[in-house]
Jmol script that loads the backbone (N, CA, C; Angstrom):
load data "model"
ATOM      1  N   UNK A   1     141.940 153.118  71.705  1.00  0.00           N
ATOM      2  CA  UNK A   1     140.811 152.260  72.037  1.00  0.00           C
ATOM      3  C   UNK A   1     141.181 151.447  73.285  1.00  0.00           C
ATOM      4  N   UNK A   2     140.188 151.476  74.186  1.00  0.00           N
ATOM      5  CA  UNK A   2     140.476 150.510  75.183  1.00  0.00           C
ATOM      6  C   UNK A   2     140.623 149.051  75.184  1.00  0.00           C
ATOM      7  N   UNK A   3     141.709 148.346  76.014  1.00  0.00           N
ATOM      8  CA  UNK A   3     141.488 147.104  75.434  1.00  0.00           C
ATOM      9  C   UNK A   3     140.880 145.837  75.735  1.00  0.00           C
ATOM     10  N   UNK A   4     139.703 146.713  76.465  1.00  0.00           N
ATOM     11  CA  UNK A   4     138.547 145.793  76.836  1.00  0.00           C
ATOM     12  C   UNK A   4     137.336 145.819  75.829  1.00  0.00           C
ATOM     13  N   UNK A   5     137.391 146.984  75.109  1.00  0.00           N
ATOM     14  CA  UNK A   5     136.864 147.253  73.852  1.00  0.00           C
ATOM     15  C   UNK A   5     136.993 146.654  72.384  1.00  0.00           C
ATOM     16  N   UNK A   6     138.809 146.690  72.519  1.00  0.00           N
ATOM     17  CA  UNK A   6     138.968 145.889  71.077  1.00  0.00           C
ATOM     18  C   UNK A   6     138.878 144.203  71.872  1.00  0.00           C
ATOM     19  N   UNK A   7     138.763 143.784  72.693  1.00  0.00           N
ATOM     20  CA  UNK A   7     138.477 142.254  73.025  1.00  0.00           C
ATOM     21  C   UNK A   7     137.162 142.278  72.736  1.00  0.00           C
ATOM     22  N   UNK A   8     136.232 143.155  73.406  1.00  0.00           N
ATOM     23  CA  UNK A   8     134.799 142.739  73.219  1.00  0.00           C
ATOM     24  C   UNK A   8     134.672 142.691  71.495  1.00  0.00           C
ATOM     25  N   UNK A   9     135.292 143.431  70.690  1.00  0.00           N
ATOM     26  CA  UNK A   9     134.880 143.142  69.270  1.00  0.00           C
ATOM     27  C   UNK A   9     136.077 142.189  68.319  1.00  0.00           C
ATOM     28  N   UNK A  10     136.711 141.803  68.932  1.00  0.00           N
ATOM     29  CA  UNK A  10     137.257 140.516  68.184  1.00  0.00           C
ATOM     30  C   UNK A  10     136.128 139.530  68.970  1.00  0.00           C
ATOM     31  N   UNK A  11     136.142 139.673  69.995  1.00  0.00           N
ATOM     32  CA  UNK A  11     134.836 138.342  70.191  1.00  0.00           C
ATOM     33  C   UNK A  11     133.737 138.315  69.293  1.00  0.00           C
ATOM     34  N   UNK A  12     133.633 139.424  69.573  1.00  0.00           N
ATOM     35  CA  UNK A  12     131.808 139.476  68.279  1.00  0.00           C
ATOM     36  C   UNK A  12     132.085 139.287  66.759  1.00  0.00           C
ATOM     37  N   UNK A  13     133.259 139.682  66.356  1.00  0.00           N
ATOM     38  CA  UNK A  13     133.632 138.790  64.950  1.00  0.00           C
ATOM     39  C   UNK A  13     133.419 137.410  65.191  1.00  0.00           C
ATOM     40  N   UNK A  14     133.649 136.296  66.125  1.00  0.00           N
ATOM     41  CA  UNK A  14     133.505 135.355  66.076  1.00  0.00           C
ATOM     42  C   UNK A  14     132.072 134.616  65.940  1.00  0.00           C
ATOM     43  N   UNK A  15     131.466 136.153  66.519  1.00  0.00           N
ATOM     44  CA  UNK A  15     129.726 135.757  67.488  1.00  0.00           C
ATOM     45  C   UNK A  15     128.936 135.510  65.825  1.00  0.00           C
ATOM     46  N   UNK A  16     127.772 134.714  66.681  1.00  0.00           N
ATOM     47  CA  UNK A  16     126.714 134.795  65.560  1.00  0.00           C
ATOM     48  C   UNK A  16     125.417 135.472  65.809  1.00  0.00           C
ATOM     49  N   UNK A  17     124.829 136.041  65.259  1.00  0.00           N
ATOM     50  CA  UNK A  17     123.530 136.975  65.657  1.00  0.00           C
ATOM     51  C   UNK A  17     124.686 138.068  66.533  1.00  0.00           C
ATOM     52  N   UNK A  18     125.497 138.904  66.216  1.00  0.00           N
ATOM     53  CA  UNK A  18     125.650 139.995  66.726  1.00  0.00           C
ATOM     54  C   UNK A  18     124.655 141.464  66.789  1.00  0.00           C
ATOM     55  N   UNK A  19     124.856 141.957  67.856  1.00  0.00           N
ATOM     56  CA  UNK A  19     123.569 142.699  68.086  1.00  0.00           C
ATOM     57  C   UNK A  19     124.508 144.435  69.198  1.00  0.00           C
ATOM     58  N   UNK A  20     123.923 145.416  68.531  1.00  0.00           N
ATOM     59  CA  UNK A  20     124.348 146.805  68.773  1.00  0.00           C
ATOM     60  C   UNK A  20     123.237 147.476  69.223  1.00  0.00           C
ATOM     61  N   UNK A  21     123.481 147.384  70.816  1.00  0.00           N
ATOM     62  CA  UNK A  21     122.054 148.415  71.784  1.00  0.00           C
ATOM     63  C   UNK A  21     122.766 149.981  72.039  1.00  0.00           C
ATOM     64  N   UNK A  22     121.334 150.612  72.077  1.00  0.00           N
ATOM     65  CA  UNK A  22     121.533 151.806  71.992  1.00  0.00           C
ATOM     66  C   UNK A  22     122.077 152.559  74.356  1.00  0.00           C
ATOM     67  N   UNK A  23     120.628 151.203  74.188  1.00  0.00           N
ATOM     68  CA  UNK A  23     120.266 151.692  75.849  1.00  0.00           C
ATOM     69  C   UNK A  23     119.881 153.156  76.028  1.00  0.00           C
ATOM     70  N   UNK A  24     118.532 153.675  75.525  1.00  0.00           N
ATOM     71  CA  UNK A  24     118.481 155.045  75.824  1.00  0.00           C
ATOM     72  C   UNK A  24     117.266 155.119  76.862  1.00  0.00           C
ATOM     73  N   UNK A  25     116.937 155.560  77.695  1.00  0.00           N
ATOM     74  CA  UNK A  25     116.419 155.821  78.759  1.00  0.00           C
ATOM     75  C   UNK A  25     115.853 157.145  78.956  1.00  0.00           C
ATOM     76  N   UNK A  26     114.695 156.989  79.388  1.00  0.00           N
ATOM     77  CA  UNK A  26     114.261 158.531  79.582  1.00  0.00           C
ATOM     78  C   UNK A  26     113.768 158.677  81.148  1.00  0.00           C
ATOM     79  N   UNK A  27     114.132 159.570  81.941  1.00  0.00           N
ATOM     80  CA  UNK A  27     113.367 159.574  83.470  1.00  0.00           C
ATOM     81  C   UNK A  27     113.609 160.982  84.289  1.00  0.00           C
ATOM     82  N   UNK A  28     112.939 161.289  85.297  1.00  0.00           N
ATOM     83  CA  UNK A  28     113.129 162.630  86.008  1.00  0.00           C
ATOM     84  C   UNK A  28     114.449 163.291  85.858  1.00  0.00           C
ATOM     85  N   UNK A  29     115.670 162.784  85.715  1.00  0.00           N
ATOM     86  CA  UNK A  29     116.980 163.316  85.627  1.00  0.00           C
ATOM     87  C   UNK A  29     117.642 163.466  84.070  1.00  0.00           C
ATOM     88  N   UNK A  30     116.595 163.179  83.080  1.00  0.00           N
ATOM     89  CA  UNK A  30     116.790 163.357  81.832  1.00  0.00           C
ATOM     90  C   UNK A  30     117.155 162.307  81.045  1.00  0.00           C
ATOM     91  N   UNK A  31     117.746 162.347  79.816  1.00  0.00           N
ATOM     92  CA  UNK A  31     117.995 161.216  79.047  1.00  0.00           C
ATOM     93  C   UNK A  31     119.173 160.265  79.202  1.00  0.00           C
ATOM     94  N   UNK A  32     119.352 159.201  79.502  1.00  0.00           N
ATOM     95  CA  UNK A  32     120.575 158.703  79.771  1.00  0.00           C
ATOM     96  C   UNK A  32     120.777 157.375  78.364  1.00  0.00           C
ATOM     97  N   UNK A  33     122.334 157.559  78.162  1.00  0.00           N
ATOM     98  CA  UNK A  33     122.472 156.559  77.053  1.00  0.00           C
ATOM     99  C   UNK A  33     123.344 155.497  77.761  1.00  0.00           C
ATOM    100  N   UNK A  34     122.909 154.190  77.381  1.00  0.00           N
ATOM    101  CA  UNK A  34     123.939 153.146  77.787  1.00  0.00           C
ATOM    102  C   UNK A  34     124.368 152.047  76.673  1.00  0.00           C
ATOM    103  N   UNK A  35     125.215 152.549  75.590  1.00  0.00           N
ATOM    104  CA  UNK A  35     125.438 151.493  74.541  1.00  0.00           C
ATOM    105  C   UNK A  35     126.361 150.174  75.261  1.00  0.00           C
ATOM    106  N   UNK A  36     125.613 148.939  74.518  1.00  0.00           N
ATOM    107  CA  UNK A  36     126.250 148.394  74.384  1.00  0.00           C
ATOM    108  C   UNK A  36     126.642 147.096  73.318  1.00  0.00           C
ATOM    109  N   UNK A  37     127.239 145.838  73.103  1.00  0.00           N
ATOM    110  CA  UNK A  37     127.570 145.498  72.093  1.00  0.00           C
ATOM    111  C   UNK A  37     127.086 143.861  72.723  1.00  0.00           C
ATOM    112  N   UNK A  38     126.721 142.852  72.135  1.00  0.00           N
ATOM    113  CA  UNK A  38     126.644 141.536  72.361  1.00  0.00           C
ATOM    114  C   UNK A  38     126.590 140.371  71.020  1.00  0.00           C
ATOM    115  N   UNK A  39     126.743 139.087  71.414  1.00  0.00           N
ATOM    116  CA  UNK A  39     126.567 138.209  70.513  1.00  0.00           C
ATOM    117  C   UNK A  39     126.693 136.905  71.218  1.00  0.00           C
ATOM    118  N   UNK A  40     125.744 136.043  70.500  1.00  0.00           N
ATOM    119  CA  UNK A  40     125.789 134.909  70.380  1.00  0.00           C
ATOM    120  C   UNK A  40     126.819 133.944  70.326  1.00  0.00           C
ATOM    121  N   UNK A  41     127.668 133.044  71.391  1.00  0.00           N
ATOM    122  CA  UNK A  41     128.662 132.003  71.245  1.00  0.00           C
ATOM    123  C   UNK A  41     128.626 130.910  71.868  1.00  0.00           C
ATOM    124  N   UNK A  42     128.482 129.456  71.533  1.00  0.00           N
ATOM    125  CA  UNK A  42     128.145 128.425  72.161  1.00  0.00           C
ATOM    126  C   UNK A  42     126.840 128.127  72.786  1.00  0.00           C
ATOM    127  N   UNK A  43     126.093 128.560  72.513  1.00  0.00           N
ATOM    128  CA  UNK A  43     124.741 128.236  72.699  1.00  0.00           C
ATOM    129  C   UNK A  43     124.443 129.834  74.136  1.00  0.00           C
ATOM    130  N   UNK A  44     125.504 130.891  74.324  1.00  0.00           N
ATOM    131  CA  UNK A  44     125.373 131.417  75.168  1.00  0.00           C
ATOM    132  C   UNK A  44     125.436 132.722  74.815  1.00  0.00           C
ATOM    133  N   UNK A  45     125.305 133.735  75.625  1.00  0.00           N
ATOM    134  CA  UNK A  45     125.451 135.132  75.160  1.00  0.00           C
ATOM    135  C   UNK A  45     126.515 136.122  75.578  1.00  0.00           C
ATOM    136  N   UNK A  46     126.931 136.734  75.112  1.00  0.00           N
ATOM    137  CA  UNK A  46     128.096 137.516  75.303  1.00  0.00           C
ATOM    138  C   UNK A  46     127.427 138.908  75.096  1.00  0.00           C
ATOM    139  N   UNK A  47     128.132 140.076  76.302  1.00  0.00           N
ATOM    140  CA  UNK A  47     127.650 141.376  76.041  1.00  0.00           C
ATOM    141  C   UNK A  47     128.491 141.977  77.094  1.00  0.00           C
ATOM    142  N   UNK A  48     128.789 143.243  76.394  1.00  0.00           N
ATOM    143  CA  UNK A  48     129.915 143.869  76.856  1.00  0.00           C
ATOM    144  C   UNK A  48     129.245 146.172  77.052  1.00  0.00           C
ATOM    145  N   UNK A  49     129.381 146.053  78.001  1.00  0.00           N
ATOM    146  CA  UNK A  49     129.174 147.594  78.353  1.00  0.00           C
ATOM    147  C   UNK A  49     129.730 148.700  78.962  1.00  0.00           C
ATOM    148  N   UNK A  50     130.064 149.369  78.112  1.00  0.00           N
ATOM    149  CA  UNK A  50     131.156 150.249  78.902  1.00  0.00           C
ATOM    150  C   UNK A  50     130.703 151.285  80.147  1.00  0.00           C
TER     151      UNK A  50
END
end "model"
wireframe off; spacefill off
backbone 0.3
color backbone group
């Protein structure tokens, strides 16, 4: 696992309202996916995309 990956999810253990996007997209060049991961900390938002 990368370890910008396991940081983004020890953060989101901390987060509140954690939230898992798919990012799927549809357009002339076909379907594109862009997951990514975020949450809620300090009144602010955190989100992480690989």
């Amino acid at each position: 696992m990368k370890p910008a990956a396991l940081a983004a999810l020890l953060l989101l253990a901390a987060c509140s309202d954690p939230r898992l996007n798919a990012g799927i997209s549809i357009g002339t060049g076909g379907v594109a996916i862009t997951p990514s991961v975020s949450g809620g900390l300090g009144g602010g938002r955190i989100s992480y995309s690989p």
